[in-house]
N, CA, C and O atoms as a DFTB+ gen file, in Angstrom:
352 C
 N C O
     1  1      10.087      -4.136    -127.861
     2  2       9.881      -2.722    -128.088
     3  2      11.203      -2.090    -128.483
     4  3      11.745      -1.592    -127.497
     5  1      11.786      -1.970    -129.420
     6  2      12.803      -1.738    -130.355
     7  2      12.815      -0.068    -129.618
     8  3      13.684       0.179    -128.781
     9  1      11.661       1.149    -130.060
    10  2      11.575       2.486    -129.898
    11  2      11.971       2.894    -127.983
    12  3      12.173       3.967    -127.414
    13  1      11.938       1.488    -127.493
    14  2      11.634       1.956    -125.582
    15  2      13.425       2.027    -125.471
    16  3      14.282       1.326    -126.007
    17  1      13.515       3.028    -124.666
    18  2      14.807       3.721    -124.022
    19  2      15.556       2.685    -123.328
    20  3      14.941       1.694    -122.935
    21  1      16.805       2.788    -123.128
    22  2      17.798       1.813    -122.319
    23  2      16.766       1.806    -121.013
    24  3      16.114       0.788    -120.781
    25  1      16.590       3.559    -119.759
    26  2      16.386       3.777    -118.523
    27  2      14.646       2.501    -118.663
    28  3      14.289       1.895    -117.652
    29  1      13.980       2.370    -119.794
    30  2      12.496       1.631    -119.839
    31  2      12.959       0.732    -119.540
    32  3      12.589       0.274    -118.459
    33  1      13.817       0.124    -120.173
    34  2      13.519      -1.337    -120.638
    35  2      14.769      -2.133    -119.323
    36  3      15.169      -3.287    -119.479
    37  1      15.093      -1.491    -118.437
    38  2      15.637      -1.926    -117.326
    39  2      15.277      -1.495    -116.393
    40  3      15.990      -1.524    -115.390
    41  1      14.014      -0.927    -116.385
    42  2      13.270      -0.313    -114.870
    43  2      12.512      -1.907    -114.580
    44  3      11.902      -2.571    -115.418
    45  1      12.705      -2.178    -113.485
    46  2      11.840      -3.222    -112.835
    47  2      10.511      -3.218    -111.923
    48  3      10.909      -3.508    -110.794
    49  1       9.769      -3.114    -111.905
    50  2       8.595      -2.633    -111.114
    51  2       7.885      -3.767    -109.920
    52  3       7.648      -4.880    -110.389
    53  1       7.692      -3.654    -109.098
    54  2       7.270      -4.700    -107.895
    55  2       5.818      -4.216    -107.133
    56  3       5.328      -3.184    -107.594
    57  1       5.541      -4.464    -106.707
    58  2       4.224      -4.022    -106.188
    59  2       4.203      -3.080    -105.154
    60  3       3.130      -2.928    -104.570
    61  1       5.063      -2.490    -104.848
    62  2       5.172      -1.142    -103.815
    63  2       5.653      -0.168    -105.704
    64  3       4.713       0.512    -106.116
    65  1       6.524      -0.164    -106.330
    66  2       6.673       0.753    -107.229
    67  2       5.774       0.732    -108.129
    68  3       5.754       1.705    -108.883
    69  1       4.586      -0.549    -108.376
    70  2       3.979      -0.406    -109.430
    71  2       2.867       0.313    -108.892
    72  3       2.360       1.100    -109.691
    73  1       2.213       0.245    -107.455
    74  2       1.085       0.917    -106.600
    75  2       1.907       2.938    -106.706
    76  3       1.381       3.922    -107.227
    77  1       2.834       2.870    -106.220
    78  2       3.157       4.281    -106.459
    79  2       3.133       4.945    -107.625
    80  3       3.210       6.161    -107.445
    81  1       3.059       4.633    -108.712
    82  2       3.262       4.869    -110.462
    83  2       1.794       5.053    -110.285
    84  3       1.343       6.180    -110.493
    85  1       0.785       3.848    -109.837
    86  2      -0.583       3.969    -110.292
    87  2      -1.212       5.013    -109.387
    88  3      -2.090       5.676    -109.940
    89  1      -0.939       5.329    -108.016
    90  2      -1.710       5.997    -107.321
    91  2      -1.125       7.280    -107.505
    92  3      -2.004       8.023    -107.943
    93  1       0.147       7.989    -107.350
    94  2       0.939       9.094    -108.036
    95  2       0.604       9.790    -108.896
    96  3       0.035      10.877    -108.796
    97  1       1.132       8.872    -110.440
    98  2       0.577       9.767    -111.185
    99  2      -0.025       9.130    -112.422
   100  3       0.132       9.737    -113.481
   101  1      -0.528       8.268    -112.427
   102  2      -1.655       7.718    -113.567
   103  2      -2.933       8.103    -113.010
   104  3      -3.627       8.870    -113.678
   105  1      -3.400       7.645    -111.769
   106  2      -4.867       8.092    -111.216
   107  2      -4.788      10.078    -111.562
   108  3      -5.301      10.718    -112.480
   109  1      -4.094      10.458    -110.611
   110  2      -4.201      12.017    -111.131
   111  2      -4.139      12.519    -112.169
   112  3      -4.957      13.393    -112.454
   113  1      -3.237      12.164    -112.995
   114  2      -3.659      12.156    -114.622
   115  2      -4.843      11.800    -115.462
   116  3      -5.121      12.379    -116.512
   117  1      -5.678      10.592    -114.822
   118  2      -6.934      10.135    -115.588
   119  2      -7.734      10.923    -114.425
   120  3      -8.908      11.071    -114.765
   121  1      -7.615      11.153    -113.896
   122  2      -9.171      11.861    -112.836
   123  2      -8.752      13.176    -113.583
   124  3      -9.684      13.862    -114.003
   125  1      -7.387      13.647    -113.818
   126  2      -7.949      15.721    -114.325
   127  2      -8.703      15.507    -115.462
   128  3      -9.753      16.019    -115.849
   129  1      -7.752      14.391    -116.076
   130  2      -8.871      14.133    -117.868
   131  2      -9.992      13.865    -117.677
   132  3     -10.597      14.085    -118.726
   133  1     -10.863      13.389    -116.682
   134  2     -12.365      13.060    -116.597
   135  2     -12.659      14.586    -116.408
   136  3     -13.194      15.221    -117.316
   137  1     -12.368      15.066    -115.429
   138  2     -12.819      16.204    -114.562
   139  2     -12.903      17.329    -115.891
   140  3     -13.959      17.933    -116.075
   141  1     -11.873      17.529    -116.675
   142  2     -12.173      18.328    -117.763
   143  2     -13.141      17.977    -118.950
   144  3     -13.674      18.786    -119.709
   145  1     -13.240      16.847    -118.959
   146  2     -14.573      16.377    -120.083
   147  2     -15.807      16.891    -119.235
   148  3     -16.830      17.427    -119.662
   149  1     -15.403      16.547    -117.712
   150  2     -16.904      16.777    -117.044
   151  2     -17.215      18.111    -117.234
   152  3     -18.355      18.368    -117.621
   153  1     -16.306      19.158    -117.008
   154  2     -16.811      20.563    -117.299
   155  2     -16.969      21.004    -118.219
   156  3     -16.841      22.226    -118.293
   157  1     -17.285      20.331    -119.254
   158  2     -17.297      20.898    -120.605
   159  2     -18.900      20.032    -120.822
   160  3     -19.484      20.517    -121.791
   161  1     -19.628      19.004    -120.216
   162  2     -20.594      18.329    -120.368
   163  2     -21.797      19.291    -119.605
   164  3     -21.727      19.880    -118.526
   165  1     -22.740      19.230    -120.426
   166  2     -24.249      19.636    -120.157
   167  2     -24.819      19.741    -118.758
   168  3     -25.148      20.618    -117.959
   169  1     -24.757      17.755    -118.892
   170  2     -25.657      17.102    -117.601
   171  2     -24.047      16.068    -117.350
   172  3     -23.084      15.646    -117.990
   173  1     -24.764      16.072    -115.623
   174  2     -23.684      14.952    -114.811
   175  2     -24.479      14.746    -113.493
   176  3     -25.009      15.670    -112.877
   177  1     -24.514      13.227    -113.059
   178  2     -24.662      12.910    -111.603
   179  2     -23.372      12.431    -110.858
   180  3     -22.385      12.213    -111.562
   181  1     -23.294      12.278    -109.746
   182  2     -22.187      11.608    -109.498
   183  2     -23.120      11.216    -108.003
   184  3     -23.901      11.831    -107.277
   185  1     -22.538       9.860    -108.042
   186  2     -23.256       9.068    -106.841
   187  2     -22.121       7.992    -106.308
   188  3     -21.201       7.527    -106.981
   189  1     -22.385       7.757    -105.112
   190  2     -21.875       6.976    -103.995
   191  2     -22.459       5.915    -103.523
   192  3     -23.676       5.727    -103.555
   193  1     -21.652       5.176    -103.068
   194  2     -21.976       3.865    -102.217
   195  2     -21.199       3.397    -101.192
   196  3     -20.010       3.715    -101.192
   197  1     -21.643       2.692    -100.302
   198  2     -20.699       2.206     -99.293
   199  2     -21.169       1.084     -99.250
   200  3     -22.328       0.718     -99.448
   201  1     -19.735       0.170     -98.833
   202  2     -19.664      -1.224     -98.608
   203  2     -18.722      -1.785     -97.275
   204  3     -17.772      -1.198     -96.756
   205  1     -19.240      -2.967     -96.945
   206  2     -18.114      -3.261     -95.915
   207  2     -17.471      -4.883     -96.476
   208  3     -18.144      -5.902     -96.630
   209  1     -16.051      -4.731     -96.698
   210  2     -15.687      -6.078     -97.150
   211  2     -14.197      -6.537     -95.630
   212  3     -12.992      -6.353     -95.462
   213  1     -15.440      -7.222     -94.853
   214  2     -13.991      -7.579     -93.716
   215  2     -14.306      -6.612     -92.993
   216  3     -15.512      -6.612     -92.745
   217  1     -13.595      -5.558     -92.421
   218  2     -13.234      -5.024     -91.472
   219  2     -12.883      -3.597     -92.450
   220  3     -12.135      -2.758     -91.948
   221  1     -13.453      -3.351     -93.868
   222  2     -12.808      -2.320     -94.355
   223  2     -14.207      -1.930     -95.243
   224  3     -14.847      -2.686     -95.973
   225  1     -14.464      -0.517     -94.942
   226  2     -15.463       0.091     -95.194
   227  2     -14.689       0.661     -96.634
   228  3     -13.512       1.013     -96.705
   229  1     -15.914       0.644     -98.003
   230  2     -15.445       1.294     -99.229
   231  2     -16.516       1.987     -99.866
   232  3     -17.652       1.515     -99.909
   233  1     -16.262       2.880    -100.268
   234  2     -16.575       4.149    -101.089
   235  2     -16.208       4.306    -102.175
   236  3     -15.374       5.190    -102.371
   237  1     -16.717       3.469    -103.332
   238  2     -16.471       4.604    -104.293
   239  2     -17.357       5.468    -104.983
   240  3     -18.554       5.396    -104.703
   241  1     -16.894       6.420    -105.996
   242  2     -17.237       7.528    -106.442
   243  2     -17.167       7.439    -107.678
   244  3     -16.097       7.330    -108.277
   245  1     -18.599       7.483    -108.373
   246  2     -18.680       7.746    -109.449
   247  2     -19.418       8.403    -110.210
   248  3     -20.641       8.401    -110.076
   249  1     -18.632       9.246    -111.373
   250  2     -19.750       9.888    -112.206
   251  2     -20.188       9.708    -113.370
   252  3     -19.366       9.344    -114.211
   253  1     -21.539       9.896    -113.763
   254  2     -22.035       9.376    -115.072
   255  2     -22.404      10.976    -115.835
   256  3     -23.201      11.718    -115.261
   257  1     -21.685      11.452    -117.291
   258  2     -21.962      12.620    -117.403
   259  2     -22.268      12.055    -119.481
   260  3     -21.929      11.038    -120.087
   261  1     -23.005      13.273    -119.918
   262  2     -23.072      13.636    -121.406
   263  2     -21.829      14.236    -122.205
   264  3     -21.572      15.435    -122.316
   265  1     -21.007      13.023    -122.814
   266  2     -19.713      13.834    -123.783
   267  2     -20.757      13.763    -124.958
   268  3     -21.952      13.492    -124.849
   269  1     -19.866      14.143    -126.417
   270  2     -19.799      14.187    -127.439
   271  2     -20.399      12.550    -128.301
   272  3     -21.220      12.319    -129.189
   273  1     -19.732      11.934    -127.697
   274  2     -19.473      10.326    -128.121
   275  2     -21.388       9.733    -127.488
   276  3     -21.969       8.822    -128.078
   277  1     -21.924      10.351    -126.470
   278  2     -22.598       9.747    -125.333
   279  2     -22.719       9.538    -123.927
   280  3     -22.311      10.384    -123.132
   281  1     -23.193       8.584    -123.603
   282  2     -22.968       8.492    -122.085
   283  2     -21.692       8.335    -121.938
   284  3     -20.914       8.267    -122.889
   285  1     -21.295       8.249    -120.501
   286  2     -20.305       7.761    -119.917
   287  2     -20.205       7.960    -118.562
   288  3     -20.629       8.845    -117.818
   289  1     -19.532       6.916    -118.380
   290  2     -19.480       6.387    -116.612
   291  2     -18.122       6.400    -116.029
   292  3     -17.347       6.094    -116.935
   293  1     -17.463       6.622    -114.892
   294  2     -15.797       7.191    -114.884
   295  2     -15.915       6.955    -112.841
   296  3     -16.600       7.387    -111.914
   297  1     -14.838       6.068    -113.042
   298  2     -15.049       6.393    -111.636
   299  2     -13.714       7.479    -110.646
   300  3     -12.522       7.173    -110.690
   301  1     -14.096       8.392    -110.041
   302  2     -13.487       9.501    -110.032
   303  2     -12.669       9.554    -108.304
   304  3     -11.897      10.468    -108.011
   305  1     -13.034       8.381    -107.291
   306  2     -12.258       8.070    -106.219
   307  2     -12.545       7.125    -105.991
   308  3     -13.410       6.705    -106.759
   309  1     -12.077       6.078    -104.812
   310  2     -11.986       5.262    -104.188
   311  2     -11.680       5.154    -103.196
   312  3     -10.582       4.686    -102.897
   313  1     -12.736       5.639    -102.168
   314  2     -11.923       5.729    -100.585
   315  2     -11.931       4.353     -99.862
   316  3     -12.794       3.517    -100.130
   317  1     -11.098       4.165     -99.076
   318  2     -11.338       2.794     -98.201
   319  2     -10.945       3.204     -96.781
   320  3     -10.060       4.051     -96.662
   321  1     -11.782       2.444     -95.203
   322  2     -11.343       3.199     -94.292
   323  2     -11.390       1.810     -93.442
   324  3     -12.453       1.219     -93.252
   325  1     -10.007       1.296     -92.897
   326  2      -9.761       0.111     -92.554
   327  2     -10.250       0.161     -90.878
   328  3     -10.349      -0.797     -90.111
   329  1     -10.498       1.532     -90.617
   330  2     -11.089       1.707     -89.054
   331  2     -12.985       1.453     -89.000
   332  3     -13.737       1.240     -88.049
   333  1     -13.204       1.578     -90.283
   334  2     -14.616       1.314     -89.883
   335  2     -14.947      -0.106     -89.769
   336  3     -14.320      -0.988     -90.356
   337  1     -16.330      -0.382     -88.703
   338  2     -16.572      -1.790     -88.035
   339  2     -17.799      -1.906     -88.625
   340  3     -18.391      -0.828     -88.681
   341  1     -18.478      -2.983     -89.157
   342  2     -19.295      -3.172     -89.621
   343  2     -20.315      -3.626     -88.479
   344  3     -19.955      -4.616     -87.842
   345  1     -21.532      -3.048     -88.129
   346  2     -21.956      -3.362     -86.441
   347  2     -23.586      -3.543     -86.916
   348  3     -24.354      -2.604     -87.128
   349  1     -23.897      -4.916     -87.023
   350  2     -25.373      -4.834     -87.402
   351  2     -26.473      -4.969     -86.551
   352  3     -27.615      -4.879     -87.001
């Protein structure tokens, strides 16, 4: 990448800095951009599920709304809650 900056092209990223970049500010950046297509769309559902994988209960959140282009599907959180027990 010839155009990438000296500070780019010597940043090193590890899995605690690459999780902070993604949860920071790429997720909040792509969830406002959904969230503003969504308010500008007709029709929208948004539906849930829960799962238990291990000892860790998950949620995610997603919505399916009418753009321009068509459908589309976006998933808009991901909760996980390492206190819930799966008790059948």
């Amino acid at each position: 990448f010839e155009s990438s900056s000296t500070v780019a092209k010597s940043l090193l990223c590890a899995k605690t800095k690459s999780r902070a970049i993604a949860c920071n500010v790429l997720a909040p950046y792509f969830t406002c951009k959904i969230l503003d297509e969504v308010s500008k769309a007709r029709f929208y559902s948004i539906s849930f599920d829960a799962s238990n994988k291990g000892n860790t209960k998950t949620c995610p959140f997603v919505i399916q709304y009418l753009s321009d282009v068509g459908v589309k599907r976006d998933l808009i959180n991901f909760l996980e809650d390492s206190r819930e027990a799966a008790l059948d």
